[in-house]
C-alpha positions in Angstrom: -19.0 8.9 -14.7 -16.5 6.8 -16.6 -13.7 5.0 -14.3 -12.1 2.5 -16.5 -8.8 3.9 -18.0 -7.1 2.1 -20.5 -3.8 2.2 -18.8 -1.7 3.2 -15.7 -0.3 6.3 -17.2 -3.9 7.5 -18.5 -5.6 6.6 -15.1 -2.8 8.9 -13.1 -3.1 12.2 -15.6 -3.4 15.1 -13.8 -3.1 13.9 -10.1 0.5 13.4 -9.7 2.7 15.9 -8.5 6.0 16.7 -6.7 5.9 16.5 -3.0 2.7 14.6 -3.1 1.6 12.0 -0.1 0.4 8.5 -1.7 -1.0 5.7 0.1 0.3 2.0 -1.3 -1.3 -1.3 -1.0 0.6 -4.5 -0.3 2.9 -6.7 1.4 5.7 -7.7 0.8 5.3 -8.5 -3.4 2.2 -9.7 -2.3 -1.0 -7.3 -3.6 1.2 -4.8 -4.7 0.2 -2.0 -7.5 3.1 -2.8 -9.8 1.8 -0.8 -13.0 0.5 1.8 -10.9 3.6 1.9 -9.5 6.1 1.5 -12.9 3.4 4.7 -14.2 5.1 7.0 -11.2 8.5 6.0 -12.0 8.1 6.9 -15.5 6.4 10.5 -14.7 9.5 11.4 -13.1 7.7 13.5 -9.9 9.7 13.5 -7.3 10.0 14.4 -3.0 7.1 11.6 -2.4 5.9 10.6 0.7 4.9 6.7 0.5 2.8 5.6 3.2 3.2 1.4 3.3 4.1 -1.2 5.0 7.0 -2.3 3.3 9.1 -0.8 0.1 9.1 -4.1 -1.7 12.3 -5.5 -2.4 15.6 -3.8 -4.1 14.4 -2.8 -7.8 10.7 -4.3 -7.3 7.8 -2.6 -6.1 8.4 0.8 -4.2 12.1 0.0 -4.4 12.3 1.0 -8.0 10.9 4.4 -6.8 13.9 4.2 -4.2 16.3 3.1 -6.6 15.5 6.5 -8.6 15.7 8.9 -5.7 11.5 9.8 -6.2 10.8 9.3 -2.6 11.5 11.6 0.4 10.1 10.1 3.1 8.5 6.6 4.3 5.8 5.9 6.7 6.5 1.9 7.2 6.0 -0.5 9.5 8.7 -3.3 7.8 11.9 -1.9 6.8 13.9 -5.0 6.3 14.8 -6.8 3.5 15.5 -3.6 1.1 19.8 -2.8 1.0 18.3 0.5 -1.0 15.7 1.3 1.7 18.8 0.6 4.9 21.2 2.5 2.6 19.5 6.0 1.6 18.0 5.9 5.7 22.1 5.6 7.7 23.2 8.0 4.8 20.6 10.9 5.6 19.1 10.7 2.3 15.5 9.2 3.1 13.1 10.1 6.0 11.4 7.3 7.7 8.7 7.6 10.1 8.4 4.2 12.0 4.6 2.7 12.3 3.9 -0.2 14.1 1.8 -2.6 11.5 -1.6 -2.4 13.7 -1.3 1.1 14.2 -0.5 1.5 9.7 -3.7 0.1 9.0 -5.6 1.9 11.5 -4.4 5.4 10.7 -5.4 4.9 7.0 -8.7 3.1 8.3 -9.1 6.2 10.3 -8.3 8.7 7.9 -11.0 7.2 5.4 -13.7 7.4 8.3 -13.2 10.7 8.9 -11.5 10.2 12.0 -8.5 12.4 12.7 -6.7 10.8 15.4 -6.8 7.7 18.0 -5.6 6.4 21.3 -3.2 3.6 21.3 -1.3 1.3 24.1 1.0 0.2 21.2 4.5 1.9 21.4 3.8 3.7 24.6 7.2 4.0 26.5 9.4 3.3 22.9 10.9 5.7 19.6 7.6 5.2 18.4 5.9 7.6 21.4 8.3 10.5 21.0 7.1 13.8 20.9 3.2 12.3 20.5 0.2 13.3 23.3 0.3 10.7 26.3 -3.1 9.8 27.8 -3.9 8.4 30.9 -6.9 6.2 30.4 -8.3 3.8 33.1 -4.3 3.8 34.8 -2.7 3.7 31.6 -1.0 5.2 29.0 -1.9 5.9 25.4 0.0 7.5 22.8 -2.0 9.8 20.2 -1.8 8.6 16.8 -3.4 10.7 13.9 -5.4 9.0 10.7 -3.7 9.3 7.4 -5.6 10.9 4.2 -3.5 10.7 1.4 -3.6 12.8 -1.7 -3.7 9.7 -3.7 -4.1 5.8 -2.7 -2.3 3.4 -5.4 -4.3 0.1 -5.0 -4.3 -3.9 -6.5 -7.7 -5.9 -6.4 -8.4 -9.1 -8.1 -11.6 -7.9 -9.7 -13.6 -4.6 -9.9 -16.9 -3.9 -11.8 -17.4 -0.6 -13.5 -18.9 1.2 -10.5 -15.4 0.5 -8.5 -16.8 -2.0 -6.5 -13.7 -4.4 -5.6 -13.1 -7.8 -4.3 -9.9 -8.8 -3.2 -8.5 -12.4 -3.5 -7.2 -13.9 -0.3 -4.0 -12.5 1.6 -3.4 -9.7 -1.5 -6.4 -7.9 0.6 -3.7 -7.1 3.3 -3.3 -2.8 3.4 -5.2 -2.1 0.0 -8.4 -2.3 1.6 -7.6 0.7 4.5 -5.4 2.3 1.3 -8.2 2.2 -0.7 -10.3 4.2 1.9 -8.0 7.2 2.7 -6.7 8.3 -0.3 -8.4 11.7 -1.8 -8.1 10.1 -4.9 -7.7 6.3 -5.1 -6.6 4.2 -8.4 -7.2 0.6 -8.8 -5.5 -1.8 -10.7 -7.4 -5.4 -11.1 -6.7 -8.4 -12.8 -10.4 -8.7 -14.0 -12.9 -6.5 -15.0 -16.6 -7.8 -14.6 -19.8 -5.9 -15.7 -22.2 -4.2 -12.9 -24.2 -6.5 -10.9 -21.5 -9.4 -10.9 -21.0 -9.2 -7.3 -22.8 -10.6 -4.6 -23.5 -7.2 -3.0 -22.1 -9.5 0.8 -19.0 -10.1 -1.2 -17.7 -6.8 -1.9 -14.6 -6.0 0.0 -14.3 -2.4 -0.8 -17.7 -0.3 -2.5 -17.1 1.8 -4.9 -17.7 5.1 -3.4 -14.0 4.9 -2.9 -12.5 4.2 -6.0 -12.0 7.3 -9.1 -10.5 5.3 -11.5 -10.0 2.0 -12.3 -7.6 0.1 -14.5 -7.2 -3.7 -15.8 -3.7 -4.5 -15.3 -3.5 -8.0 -16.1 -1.4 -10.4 -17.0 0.7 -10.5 -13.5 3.7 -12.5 -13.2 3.5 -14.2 -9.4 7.1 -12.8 -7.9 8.6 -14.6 -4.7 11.0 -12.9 -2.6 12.5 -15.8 -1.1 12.3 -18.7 -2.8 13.9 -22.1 -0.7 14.0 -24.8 -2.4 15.6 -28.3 -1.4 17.5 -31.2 -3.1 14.7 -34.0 -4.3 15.9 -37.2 -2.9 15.3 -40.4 -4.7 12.2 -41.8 -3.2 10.6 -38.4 -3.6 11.5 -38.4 -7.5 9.9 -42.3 -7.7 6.8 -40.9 -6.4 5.9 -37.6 -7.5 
């Protein structure tokens, strides 16, 4: 079985569709799936349900999917940072389901295990609790949380053989690696392609029982989303 596509829009033929659920790697700008990403803005679907932590930023990331009215609904754990995001939610147009970050990763780690729901202390007594299962476990309370499966996982390694077998590259692991697991379908984009048998079979973050498709997305710009910078005083400028 073949998984390298040439491209984003090639790798997503035939899975997307209106009202879909898609799980998103990233933080922040950090590890996100931008061409996977720019591929759904272009196809047009729309009434998607993201689940990630964050929407990016205005205009980048999940916020150009915002910015075009493609998504109904977000299951986030950050909602800051995204005038788009805070402007569609206190106007009624876009549903957002609160999830604390521990409990994100673990419903997506738990939807690719096969394990349909899980007992939490976090958010007990808060929003987050409301109209969930309480438990009583050992004199206290746990809120029922179910796993996520996704119709489709968007993911971004730093390098994947042919096989799907990915490694990740530092912090840019963050939510691709329980995204990659709980998706129906899950698309990679890498910076690197390598051939079979490159990988230290200890060093491989995700195996490739996962991943469908892959593609090789590379050149990436690095983006910042809040860059602070400071005058350079004099001594600094003799010195550097």
């Amino acid at each position: 079985m073949n998984k390298i596509f040439a491209d984003a829009k090639s790798a997503l033929d035939g899975l997307l569709r209106n009202d879909m659920l898609i799980a998103s790697g990233g933080f922040g700008l950090c590890g996100i799936p931008e061409r996977l990403i720019d591929a759904i803005v272009d196809s047009g679907v729309t009434g998607l349900t993201f689940a990630s932590n964050n929407a990016g930023i205005d205009g980048v990331g999940l916020g150009k999917l915002l910015r075009t009215k493609q998504v109904k609904k977000m299951i986030s754990s950050y909602v800051g940072e995204n005038k788009e995001f805070e402007r569609q939610y206190l106007a009624g147009e876009l549903e957002v389901e609160f999830c604390p970050q521990g409990t994100l990763a673990e419903r997506m780690r738990a939807g690719g295990a096969g394990i349909p729901g899980f007992y939490t202390k976090t958010g007990v007594g808060t929003q987050v609790a409301e109209g969930k299962e309480i438990k009583h476990f050992d004199g206290q309370d746990y809120v029922l949380e179910r796993g996520i499966v996704a119709d489709l996982a968007i993911v971004k390694a730093w390098k994947a053989d042919a096989t799907g077998n990915l490694m990740f590259r530092k912090t840019a692991r963050n939510f691709n690696a329980p995204a990659a697991t709980c998706g129906k379908i899950t698309i990679v984009e890498v910076e690197e392609i390598v051939p079979v048998g490159s990988f230290d079979p200890d060093n491989i973050h995700i195996p490739g029982v996962y991943v469908q498709r892959i593609i090789c997305g590379a050149p990436y710009d690095k983006q910042i989303e809040f860059r602070t910078t400071r005058p350079r005083s004099a001594q600094q400028g003799e010195t550097a």
